[in-house]
C-alpha positions as a Python dict, from the first residue, in 0.01 Angstrom:
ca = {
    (1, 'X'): (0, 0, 0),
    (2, 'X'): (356, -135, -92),
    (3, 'X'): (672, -7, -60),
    (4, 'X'): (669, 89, -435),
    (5, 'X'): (315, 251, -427),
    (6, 'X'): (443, 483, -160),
    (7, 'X'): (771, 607, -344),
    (8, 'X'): (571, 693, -673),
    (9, 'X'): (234, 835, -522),
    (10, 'X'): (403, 1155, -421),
    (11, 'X'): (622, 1161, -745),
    (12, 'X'): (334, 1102, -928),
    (13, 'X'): (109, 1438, -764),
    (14, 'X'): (420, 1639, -884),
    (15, 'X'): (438, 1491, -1238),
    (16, 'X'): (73, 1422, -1296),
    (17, 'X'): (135, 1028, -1283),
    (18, 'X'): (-69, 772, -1068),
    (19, 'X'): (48, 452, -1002),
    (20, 'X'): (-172, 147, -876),
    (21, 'X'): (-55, -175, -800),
    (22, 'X'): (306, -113, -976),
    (23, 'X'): (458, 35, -1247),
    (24, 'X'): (306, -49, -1593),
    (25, 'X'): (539, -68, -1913),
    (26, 'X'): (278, 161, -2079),
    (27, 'X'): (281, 410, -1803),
    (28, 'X'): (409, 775, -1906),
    (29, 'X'): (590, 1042, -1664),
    (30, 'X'): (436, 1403, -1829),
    (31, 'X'): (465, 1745, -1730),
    (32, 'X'): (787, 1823, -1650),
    (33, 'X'): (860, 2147, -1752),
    (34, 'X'): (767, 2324, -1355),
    (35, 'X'): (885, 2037, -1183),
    (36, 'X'): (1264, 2055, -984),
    (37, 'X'): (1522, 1922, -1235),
    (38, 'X'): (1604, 1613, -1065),
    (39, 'X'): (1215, 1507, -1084),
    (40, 'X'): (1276, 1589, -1440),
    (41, 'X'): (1559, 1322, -1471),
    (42, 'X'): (1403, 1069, -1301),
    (43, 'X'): (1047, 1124, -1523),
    (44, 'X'): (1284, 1082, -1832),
    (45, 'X'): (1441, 814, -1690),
    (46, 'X'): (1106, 634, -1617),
    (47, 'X'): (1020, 711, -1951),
    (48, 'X'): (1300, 545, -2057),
    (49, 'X'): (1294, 278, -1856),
    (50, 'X'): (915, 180, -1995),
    (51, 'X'): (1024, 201, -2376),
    (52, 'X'): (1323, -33, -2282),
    (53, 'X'): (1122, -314, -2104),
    (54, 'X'): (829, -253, -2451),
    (55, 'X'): (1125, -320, -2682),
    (56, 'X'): (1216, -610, -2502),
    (57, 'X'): (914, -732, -2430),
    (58, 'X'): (830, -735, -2823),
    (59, 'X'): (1156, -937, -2884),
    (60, 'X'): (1085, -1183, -2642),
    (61, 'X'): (751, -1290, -2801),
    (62, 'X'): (906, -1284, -3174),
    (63, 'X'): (1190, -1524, -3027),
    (64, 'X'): (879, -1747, -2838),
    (65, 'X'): (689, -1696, -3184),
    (66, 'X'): (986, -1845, -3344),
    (67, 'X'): (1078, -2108, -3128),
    (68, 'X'): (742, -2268, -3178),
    (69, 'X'): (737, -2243, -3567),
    (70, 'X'): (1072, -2416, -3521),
    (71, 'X'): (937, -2686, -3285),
    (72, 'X'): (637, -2763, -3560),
    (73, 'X'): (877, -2795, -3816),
    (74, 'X'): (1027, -3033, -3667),
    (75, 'X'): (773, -3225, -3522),
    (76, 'X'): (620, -3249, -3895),
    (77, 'X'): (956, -3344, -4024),
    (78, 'X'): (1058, -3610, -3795),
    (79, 'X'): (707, -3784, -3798),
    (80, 'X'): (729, -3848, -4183),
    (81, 'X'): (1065, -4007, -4153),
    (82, 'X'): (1125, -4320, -4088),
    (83, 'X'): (1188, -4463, -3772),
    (84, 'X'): (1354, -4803, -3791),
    (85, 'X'): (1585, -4981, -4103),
    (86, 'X'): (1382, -5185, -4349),
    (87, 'X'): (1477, -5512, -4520),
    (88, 'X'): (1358, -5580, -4889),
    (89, 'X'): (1513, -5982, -4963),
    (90, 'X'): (1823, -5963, -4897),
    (91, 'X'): (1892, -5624, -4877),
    (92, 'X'): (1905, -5347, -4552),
    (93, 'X'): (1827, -4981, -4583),
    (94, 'X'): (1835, -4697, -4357),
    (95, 'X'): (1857, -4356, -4270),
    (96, 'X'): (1934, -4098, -4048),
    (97, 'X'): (1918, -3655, -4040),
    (98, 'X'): (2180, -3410, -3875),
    (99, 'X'): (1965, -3162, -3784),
    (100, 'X'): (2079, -2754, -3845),
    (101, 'X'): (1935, -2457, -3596),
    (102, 'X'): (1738, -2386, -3841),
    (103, 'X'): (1418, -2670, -4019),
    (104, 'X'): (1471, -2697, -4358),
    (105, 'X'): (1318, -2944, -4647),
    (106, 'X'): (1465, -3259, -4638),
    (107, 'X'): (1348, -3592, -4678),
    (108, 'X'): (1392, -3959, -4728),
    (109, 'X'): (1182, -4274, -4728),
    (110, 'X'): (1143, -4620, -4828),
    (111, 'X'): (850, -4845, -4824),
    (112, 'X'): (758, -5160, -5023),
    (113, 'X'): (567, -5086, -5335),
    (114, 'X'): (339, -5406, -5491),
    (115, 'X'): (507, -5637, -5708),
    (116, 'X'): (786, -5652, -5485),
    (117, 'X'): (880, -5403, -5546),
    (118, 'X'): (1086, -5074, -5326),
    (119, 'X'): (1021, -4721, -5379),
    (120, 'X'): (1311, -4516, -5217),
    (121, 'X'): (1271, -4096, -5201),
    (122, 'X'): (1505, -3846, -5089),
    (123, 'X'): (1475, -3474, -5131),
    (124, 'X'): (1482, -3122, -5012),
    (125, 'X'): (1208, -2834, -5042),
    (126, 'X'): (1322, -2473, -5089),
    (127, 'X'): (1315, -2299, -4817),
    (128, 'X'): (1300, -2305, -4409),
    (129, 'X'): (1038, -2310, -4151),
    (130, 'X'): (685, -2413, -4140),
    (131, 'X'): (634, -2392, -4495),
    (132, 'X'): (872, -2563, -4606),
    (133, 'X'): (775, -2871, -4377),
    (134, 'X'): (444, -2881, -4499),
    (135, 'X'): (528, -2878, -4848),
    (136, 'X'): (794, -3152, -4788),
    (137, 'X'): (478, -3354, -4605),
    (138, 'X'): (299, -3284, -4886),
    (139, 'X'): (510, -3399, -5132),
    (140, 'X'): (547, -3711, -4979),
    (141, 'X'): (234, -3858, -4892),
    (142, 'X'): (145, -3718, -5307),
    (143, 'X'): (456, -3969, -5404),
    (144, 'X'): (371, -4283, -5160),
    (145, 'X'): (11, -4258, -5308),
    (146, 'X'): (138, -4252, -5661),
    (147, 'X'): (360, -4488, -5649),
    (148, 'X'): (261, -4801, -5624),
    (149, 'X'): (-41, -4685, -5961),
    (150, 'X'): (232, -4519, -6215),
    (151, 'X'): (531, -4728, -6330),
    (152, 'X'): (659, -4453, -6514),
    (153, 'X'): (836, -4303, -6303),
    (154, 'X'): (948, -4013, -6586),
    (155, 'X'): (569, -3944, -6618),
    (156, 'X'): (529, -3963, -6269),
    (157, 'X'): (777, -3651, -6178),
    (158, 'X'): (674, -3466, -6513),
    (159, 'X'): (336, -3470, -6352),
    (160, 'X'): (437, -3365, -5960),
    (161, 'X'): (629, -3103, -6168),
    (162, 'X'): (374, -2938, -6296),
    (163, 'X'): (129, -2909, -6038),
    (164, 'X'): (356, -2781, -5773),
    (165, 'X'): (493, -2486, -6060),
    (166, 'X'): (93, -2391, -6082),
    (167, 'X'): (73, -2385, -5677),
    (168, 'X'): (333, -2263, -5523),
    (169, 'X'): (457, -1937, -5529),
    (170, 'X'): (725, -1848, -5736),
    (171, 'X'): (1110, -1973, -5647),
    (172, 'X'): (1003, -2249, -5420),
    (173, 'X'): (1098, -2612, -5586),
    (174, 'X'): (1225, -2931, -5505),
    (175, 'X'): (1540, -3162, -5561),
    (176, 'X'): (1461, -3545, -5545),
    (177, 'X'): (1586, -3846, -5653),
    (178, 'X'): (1300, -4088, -5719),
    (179, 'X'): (1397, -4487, -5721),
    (180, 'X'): (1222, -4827, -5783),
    (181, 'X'): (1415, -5137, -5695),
    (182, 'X'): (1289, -5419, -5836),
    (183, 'X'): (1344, -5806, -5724),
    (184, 'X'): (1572, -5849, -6025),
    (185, 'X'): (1807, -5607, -5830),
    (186, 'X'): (1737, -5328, -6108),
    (187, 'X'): (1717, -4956, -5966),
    (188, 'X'): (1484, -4704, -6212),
    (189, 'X'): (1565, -4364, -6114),
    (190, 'X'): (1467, -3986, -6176),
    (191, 'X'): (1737, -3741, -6022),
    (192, 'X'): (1512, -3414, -6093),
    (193, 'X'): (1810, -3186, -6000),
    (194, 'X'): (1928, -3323, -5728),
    (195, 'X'): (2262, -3406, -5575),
    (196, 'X'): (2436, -3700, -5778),
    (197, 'X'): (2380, -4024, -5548),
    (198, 'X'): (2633, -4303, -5566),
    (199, 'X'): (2633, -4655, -5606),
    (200, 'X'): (2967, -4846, -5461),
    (201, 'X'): (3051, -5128, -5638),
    (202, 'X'): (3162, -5444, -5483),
    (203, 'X'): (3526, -5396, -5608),
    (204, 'X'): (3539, -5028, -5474),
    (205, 'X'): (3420, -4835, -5801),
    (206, 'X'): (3194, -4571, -5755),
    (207, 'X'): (2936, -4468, -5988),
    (208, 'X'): (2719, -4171, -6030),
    (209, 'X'): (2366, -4133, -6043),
    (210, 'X'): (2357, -3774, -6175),
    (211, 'X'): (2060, -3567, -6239),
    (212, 'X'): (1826, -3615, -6530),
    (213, 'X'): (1650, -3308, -6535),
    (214, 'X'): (1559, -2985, -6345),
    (215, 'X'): (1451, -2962, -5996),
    (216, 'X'): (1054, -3026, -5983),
    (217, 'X'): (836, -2669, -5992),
    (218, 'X'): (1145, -2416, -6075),
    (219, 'X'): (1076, -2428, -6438),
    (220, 'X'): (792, -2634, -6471),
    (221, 'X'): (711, -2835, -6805),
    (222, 'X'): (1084, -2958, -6911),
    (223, 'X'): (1017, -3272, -6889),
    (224, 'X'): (1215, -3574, -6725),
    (225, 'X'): (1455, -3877, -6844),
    (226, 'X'): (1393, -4216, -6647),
    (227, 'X'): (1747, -4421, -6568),
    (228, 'X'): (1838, -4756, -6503),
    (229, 'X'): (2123, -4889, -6311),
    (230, 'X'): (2189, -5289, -6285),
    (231, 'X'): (2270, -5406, -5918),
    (232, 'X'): (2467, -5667, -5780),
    (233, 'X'): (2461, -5852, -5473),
    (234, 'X'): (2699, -5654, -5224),
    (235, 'X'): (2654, -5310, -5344),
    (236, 'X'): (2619, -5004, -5151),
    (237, 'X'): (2414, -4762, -5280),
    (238, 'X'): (2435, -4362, -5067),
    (239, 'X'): (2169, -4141, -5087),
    (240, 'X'): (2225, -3748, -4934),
    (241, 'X'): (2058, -3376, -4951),
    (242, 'X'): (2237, -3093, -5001),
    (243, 'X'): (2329, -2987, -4650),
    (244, 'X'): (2585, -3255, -4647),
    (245, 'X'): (2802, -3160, -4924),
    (246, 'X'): (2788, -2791, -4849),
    (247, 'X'): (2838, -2832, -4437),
    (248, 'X'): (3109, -2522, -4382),
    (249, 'X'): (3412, -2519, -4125),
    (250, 'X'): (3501, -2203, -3932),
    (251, 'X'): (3734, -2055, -4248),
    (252, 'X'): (3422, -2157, -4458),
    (253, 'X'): (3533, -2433, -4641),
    (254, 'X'): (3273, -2726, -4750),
    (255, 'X'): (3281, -3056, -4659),
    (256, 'X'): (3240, -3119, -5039),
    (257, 'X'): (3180, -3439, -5251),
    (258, 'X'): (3540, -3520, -5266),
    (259, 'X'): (3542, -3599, -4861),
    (260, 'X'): (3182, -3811, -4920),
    (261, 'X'): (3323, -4007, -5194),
    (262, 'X'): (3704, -4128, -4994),
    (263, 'X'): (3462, -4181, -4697),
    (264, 'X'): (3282, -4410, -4906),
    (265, 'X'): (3552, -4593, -5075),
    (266, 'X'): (3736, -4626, -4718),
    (267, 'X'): (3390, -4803, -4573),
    (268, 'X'): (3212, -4952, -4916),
    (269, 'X'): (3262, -5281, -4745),
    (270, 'X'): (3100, -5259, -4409),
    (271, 'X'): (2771, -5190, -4271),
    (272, 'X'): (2545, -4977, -4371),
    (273, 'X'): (2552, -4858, -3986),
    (274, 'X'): (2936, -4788, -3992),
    (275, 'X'): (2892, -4605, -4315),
    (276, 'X'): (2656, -4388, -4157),
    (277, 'X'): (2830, -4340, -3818),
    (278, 'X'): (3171, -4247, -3997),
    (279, 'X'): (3010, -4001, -4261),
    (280, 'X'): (2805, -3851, -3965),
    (281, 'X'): (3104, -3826, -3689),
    (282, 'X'): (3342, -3703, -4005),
    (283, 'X'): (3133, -3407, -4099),
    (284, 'X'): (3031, -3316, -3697),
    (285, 'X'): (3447, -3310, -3692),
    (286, 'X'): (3447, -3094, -4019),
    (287, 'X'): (3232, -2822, -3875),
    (288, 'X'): (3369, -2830, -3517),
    (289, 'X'): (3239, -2514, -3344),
    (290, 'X'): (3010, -2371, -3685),
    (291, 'X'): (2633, -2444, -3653),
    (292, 'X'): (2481, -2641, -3929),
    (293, 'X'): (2322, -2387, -4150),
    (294, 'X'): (2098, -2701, -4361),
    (295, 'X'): (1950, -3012, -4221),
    (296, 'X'): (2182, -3328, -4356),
    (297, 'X'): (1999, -3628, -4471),
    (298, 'X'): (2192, -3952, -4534),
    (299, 'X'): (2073, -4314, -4635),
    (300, 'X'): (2247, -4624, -4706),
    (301, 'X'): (2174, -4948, -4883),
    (302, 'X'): (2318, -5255, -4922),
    (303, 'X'): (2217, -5470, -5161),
}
């Protein structure tokens, strides 16, 4: 018998209680009402005691229960990023995420497409969690398989549209920007809703490659506009999601598209690496202390 066992086993004759082995959190002191007043104290406390350690016990495996959802999500979103730069002829592209506390939806990727040819992604999903990771995965491997059979790349996203609006639930969607690059150093592009992207001209201008119709699946059936954008050698093109833009200091100010676009102008003429590094350090610097509420995707090309 342990030193516990012998405290309780006489408290327990007087309050109708039994302990064995320990105290169990569902254990109940009863009975009170003829027992001494400080027996009726400590029952109560005991009682209390037990509905303390259930309520904390319940919060510790929501917290667990959440801690691996967030672990999935981003296990399923790193693995369908890429992992190392890719060069297409004479041009470099790459790209990195800033993780928040919380998953979220975004994407990028770029992969050689027949014809040589370059299909470049970048979105965000709706959303947080498990969910929205799969969706994203989803979304992606229905694009890379696509690709390379539809030239159209208006058709293409008019399509994806569609059949996400008619399975998913209502007020989940999608912003992405779509690209081919061709050999010829022509970008086609569908910006369905999406942040505008920029291209940074060899001379320092900066050009906008704004959206050409509605995010895919929030109204489905609008329709899409394809785009085309000449490139020269020496161009930077910058690709981003949402959670850069909108990345909040502690008086809750966001980094905004004015701060992206000096950045750019400032670095249009190195590396696609020190473009990345200073965009990346610059907003960490923004936020200071503040958690990142959205994941931050960034991608850089030079042409």
């Amino acid at each position: 018998m342990s030193q516990l066992d012998s405290f309780t086993d006489p408290l327990g004759d007087l309050v109708g209680v039994h302990t064995h082995g320990g105290v169990e959190i569902n254990d109940r002191l009863h009975g009170v009402g003829a027992v001494a007043d400080e027996f009726g104290e400590l029952a109560r406390a005991f009682n209390q005691m037990a509905q303390d350690l259930e309520r904390h016990q319940a919060v510790a495996v929501k917290q667990e229960g959440l801690h691996r959802e967030m672990a999935l999500s981003r296990q399923i979103q790193t693995e369908m990023l890429p992992r190392t730069r890719l060069l297409f002829g004479a041009s470099e592209i790459k790209g990195i995420s800033i993780p928040a506390r919380e998953v979220g939806g975004d994407f990028f990727n770029y992969f050689e497409l027949p014809g040589h040819r370059l299909g470049l992604l970048v979105g965000d999903v709706s959303g947080k969690g498990v969910s929205a990771a799969l969706l994203m995965a989803n979304v992606q491997a229905t694009l890379r398989a696509r690709l390379p059979l539809q030239n159209d790349l208006a058709a293409l996203a008019d399509l994806l549209d569609r059949e996400l609006d008619a399975s998913t639930p209502g007020g989940v969607f999608v912003t992405l920007f779509l690209a081919i690059l061709d050999d010829a150093g022509e970008l086609r592009y569908v910006n369905a809703g999406h942040n505008p992207q920029y291209v940074l001209r060899v001379d320092g201008r900066v050009e906008r490659l704004s959206a050409t119709g509605l995010p895919i699946a929030l109204f489905g059936g609008h329709g899409y506009k394809e785009a085309r954008v000449p490139l020269a050698p020496g161009d930077l093109l910058f690709f981003y999601t949402d959670g850069l833009v909108e990345a909040e200091d502690d008086r809750g100010e966001q980094f905004g598209a004015e701060r992206v676009e000096a950045i750019l102008i400032e670095e249009h003429g190195r590396g696609i690496d020190a473009v990345l590094e200073r965009i990346e350090r610059d907003v960490n610097a923004f936020r200071g202390t503040v958690d990142a509420l959205d994941d931050a995707t960034l991608m850089a090309m030079r042409v």
